[in-house]
Backbone as CSV, one residue per row, in Angstrom:
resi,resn,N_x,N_y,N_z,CA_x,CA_y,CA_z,C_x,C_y,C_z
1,UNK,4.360,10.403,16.053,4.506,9.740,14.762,3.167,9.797,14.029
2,UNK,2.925,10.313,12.816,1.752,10.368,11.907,1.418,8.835,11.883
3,UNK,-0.026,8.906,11.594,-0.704,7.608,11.186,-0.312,6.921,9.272
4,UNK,-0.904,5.950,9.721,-0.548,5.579,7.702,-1.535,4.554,7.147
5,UNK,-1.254,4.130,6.181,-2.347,3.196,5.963,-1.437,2.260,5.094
6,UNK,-2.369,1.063,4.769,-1.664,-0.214,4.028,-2.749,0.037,2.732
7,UNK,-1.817,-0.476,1.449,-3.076,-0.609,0.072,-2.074,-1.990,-0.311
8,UNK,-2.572,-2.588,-1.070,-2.712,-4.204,-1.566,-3.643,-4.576,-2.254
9,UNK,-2.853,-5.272,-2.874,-4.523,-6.639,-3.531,-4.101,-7.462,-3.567
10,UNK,-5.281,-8.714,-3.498,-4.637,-10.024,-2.524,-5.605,-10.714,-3.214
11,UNK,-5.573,-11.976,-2.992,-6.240,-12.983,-4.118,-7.031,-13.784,-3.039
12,UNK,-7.615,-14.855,-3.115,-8.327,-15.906,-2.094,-7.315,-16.550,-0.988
13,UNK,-6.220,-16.481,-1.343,-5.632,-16.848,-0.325,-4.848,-16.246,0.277
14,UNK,-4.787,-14.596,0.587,-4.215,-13.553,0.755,-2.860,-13.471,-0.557
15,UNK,-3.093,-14.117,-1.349,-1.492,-14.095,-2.180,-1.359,-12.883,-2.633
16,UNK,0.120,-12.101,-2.623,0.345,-10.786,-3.132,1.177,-10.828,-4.347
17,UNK,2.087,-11.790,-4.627,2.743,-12.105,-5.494,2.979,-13.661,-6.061
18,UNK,3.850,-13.598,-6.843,4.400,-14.650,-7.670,5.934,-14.154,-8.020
19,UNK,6.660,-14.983,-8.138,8.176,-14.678,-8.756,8.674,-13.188,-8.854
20,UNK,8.523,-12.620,-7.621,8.390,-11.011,-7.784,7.954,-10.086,-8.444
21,UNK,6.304,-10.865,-9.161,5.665,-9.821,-9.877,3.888,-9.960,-9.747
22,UNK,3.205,-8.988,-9.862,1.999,-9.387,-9.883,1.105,-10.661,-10.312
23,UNK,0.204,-11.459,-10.073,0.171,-12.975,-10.924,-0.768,-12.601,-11.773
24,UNK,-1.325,-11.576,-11.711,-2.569,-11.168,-12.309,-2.564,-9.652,-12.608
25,UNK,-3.546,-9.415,-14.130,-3.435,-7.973,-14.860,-4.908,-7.455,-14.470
26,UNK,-4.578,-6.398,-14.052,-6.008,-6.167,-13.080,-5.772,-4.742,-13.234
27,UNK,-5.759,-3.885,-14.711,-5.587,-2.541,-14.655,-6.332,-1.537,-13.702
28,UNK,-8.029,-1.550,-13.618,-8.526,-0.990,-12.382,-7.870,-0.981,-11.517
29,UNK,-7.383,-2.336,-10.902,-6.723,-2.154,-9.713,-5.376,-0.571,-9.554
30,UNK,-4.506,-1.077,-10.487,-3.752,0.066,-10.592,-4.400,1.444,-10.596
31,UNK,-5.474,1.524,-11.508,-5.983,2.685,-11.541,-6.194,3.023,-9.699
32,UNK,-6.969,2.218,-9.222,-7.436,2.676,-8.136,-6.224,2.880,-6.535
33,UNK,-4.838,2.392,-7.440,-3.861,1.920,-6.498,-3.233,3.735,-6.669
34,UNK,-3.579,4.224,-7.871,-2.778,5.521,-8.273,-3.876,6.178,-7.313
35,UNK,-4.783,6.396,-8.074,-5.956,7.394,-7.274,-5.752,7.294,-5.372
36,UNK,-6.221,6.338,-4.938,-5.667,6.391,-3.360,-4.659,6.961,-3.355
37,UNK,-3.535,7.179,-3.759,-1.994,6.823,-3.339,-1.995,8.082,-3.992
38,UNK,-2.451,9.155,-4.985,-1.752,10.335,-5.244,-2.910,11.686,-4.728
39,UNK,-4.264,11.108,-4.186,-4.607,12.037,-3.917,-4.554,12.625,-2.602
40,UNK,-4.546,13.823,-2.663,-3.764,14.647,-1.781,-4.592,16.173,-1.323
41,UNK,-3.845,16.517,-0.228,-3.993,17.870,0.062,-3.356,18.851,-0.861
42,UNK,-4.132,19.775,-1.168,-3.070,21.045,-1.925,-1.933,21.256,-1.674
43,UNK,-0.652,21.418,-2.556,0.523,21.328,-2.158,1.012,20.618,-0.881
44,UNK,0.738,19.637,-1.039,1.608,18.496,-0.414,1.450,17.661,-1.292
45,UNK,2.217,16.118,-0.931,2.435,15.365,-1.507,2.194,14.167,-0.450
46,UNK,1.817,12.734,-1.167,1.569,11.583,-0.254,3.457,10.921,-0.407
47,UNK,3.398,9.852,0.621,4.309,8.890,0.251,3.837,7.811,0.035
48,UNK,4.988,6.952,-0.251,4.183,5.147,-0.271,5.800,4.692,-0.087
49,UNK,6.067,3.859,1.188,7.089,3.195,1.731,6.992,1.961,0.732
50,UNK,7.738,1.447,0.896,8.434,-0.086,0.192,9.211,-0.780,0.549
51,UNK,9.440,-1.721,0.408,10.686,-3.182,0.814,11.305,-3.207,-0.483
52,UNK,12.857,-3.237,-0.464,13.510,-3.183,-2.010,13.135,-4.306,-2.630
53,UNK,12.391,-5.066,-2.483,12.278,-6.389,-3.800,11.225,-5.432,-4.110
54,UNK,10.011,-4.988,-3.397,9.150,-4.007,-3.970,9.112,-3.084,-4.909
55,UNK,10.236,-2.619,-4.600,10.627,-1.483,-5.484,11.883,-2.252,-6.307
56,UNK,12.199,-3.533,-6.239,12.786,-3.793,-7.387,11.676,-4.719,-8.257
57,UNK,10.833,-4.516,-7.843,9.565,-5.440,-8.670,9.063,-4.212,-9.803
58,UNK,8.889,-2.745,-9.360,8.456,-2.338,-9.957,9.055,-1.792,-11.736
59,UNK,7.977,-1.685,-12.584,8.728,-1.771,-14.145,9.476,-0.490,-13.902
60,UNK,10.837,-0.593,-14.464,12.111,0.411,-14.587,11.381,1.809,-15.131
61,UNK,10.582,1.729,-15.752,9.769,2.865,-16.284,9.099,3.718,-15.376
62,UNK,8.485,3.116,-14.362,7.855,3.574,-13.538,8.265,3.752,-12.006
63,UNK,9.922,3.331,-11.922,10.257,4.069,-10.947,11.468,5.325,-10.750
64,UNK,11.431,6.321,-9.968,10.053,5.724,-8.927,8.638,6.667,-9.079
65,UNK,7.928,6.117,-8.430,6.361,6.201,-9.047,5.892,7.671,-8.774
66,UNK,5.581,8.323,-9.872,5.075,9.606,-10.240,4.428,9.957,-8.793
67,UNK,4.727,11.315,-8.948,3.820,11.914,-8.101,3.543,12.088,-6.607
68,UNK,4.394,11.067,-5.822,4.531,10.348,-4.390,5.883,10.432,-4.332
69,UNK,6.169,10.902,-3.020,7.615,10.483,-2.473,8.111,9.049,-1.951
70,UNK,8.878,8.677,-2.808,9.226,6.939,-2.764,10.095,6.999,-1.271
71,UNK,9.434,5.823,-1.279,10.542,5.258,0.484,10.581,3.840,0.466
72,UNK,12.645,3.797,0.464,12.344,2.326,-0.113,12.718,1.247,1.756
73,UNK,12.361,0.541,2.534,12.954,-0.142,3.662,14.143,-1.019,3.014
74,UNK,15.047,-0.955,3.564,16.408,-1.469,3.226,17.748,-1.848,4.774
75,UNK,17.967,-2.877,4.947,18.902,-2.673,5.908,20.569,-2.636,4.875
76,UNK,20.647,-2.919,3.776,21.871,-2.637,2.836,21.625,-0.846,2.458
77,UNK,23.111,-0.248,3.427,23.388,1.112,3.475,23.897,1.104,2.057
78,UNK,24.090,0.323,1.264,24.965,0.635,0.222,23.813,0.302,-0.856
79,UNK,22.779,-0.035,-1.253,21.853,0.089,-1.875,21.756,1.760,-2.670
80,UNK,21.457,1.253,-4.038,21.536,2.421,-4.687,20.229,2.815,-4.947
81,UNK,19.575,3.951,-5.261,18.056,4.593,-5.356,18.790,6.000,-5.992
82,UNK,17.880,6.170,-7.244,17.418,7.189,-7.958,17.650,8.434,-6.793
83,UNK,18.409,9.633,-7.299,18.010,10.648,-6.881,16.149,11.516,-6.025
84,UNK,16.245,11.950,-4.605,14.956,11.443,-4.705,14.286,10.735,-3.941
85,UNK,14.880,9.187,-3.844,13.919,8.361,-3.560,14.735,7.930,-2.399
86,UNK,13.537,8.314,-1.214,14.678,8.391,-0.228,14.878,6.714,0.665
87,UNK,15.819,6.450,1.705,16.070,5.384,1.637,16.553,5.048,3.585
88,UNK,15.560,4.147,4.170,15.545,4.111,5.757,15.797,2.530,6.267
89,UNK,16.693,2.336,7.003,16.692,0.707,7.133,15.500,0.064,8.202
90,UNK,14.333,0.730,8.951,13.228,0.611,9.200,12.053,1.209,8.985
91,UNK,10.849,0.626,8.764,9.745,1.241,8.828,9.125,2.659,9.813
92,UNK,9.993,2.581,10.966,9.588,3.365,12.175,10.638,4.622,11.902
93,UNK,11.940,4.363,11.158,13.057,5.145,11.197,12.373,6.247,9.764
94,UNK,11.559,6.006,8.836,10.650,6.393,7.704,9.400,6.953,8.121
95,UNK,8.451,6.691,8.978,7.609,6.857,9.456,7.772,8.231,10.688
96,UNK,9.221,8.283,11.296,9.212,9.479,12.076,10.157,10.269,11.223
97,UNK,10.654,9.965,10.038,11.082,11.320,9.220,10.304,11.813,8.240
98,UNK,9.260,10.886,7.964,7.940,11.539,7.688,7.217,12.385,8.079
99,UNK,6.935,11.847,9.669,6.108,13.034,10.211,6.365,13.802,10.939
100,UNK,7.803,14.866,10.378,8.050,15.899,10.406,7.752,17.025,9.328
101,UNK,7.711,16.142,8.143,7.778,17.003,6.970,5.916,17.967,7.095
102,UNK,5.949,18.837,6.761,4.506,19.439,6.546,3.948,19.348,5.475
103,UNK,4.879,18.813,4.463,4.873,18.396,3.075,3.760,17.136,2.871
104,UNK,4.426,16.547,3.681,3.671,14.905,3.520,1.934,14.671,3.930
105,UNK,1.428,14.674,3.532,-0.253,15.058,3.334,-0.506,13.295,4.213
106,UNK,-0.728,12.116,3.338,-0.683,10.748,3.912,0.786,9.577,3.328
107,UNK,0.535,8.622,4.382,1.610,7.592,3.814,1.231,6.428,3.676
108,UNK,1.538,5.654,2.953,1.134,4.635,2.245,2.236,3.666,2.205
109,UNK,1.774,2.200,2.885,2.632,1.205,2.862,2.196,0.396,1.479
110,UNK,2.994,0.008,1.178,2.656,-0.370,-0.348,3.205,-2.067,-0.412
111,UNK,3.915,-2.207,-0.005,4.569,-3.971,0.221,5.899,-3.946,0.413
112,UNK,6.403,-4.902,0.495,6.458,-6.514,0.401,5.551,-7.141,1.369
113,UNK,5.810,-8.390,1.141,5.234,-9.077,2.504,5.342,-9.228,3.849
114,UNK,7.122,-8.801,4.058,7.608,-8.735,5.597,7.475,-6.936,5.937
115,UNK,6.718,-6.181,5.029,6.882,-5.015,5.351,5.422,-5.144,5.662
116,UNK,4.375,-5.867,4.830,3.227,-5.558,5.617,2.544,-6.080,6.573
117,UNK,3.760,-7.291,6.729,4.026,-8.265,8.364,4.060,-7.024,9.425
118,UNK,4.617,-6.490,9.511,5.198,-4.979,10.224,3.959,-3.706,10.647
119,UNK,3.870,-3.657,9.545,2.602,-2.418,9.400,1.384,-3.071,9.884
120,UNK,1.228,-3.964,9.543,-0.232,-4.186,9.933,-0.794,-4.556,11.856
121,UNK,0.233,-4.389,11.979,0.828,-4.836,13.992,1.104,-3.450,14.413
122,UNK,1.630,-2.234,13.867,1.692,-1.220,13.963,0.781,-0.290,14.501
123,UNK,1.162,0.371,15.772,-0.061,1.400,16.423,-0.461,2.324,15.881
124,UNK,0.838,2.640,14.779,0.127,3.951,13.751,-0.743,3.611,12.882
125,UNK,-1.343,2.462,12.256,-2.120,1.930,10.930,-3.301,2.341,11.365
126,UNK,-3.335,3.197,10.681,-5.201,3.609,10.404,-6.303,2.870,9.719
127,UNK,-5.553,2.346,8.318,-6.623,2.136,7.751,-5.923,1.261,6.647
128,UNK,-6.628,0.321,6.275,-6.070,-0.916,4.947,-6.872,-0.847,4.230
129,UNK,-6.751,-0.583,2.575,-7.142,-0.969,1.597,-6.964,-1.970,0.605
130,UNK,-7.936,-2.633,0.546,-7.643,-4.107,-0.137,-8.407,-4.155,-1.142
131,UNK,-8.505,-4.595,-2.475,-8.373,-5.178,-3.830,-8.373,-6.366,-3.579
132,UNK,-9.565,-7.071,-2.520,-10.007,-8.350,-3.086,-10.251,-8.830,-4.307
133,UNK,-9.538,-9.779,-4.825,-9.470,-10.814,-6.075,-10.266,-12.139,-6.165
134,UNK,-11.269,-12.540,-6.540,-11.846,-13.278,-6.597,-11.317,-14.603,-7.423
135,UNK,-10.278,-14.735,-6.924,-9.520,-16.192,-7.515,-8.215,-16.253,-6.556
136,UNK,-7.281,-17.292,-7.129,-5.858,-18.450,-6.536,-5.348,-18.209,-7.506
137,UNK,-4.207,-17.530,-7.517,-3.165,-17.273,-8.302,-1.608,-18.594,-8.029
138,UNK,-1.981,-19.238,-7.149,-0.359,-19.873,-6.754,0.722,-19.330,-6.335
139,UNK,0.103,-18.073,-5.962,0.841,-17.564,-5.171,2.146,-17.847,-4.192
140,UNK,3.245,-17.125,-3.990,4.274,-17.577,-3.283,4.644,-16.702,-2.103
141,UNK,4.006,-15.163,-2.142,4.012,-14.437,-1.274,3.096,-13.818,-0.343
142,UNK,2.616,-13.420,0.262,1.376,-13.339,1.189,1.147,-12.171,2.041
143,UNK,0.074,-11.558,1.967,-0.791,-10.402,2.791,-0.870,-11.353,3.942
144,UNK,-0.454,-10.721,5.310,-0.850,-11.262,6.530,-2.102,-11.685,6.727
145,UNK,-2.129,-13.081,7.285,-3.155,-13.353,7.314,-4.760,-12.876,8.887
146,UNK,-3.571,-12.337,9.477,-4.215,-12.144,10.920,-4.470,-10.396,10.825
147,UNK,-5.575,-9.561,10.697,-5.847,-8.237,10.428,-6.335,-8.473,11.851
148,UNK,-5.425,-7.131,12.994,-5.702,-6.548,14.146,-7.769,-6.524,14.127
149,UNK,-8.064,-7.433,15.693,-9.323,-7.095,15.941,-10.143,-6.008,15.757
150,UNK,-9.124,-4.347,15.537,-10.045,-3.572,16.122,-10.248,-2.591,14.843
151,UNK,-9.752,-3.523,13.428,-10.070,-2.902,12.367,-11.388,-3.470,11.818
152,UNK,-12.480,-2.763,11.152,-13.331,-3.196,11.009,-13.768,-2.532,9.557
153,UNK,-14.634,-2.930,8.693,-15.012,-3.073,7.264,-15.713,-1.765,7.340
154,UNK,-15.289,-0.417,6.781,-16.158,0.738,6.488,-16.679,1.236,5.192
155,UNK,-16.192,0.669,4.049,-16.454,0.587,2.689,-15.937,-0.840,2.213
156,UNK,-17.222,-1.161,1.532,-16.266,-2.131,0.344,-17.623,-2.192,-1.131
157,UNK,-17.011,-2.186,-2.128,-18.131,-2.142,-3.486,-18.472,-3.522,-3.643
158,UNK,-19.321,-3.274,-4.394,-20.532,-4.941,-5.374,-19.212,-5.194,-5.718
159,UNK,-19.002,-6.657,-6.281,-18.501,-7.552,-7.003,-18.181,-6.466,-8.306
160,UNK,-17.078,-6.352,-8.540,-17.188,-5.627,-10.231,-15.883,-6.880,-11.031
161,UNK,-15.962,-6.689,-12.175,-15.745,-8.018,-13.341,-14.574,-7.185,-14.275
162,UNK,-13.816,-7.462,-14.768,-12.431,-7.810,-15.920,-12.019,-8.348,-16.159
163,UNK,-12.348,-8.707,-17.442,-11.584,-9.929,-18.494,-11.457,-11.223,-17.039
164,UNK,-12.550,-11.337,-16.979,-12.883,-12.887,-16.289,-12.526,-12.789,-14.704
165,UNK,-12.025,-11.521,-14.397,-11.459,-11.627,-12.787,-12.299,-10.636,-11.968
166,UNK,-13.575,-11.640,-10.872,-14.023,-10.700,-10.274,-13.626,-10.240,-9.154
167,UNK,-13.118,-8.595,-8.615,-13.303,-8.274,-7.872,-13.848,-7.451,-6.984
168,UNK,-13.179,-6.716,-5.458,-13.966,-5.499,-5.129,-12.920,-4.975,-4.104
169,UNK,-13.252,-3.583,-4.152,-12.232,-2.654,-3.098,-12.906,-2.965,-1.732
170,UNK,-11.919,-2.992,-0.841,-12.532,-2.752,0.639,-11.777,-2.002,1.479
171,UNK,-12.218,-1.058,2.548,-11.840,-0.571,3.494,-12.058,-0.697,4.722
172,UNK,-10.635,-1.169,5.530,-10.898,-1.286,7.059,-10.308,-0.388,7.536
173,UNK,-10.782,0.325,8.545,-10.731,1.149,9.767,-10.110,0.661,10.895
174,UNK,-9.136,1.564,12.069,-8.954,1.309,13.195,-10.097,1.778,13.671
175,UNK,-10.612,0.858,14.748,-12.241,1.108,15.604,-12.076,2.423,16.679
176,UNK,-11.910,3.759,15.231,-11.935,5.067,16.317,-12.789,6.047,15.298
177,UNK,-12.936,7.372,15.818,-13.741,8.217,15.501,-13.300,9.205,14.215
178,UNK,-13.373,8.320,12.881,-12.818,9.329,11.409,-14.048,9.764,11.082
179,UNK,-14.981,10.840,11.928,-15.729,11.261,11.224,-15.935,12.675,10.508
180,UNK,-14.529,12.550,10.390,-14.244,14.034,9.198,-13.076,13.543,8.238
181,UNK,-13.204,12.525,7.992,-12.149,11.929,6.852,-13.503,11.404,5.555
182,UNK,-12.452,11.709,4.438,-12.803,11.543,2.866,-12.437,10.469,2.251
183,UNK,-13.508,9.574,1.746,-13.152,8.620,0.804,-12.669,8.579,-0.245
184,UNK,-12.118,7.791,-1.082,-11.572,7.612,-2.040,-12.803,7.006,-3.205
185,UNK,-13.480,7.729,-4.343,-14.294,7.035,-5.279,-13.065,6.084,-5.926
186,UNK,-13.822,4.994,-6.344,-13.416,3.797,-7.352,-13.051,4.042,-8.593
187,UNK,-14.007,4.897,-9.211,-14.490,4.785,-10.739,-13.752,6.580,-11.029
């Protein structure tokens, strides 16, 4: 089974949401949520898995999301999805029809909350990227609060500022040897 990684942004109290939508407008973030999430090997393509409130959170415009092969987790077989966007009633059942394809460059868990309950306990998770938020949104939904011992902090930037909300990217590692893997710039 290929490895994968988690991306998020999470507020002071791990909060990921509100009423099934972001609580906060944090365009960088997106910017930097596209950039991770579409860059790629030459002819291939990344994925980014999902939980259907996830992908029913996202604006109708934008799904499903350019550029990435959508994967939505669903245990309702009768759930409808866009031509395309393909559709697995587990994370593990997505994750090994993934890594067959030669297509699929990396994969990307993208949310809900019981999906990144899942992933983040997962022997395949390589690596989490987080969009620390420097505030409490009131949040109602939540980034796990317990991150596996043996991930540890390999990038994270200064404090950077928007329209009053400071934050910063960070990257944790599983505690093994990526020393021929490429970062992702911010900016």
């Amino acid at each position: 089974m290929k490895q994968f990684s988690i991306i998020a942004a999470i507020d002071q109290q791990m909060g990921i949401g509100k009423n099934g939508t972001l609580p906060w407008h944090l365009p960088e973030d997106l910017k930097y949520f596209n950039n991770v999430t579409k860059k790629t090997e030459p002819d291939k393509e990344n994925a980014v898995i999902m939980g259907r409130r996830t992908w029913e959170s996202l604006p109708e415009k934008f799904r499903p999301l350019p550029d990435r092969i959508n994967a939505v987790i669903s245990s309702n077989s009768e759930l409808e999805l866009p031509d395309g966007v393909l559709h697995f009633d587990s994370l593990d059942a997505a994750l090994t029809a993934m890594s067959t394809s030669s297509k699929i460059d990396q994969i990307f868990v993208i949310g809900g909350a019981k999906l990144y309950e899942e992933a983040v306990l997962h022997p395949e998770l390589e690596r989490i990227y987080l969009t620390r938020i420097e505030s409490t949104f009131d949040c109602d939904t939540f980034f796990p609060d317990q991150i596996p011992e043996e991930f540890e902090i390999v990038s994270t930037t200064d404090n950077l500022e928007s329209d009053g909300l400071e934050y910063n990217f960070v990257i944790l590692e599983n505690d093994v040897d990526h020393s021929d893997d490429v970062y992702i710039e911010t900016h």
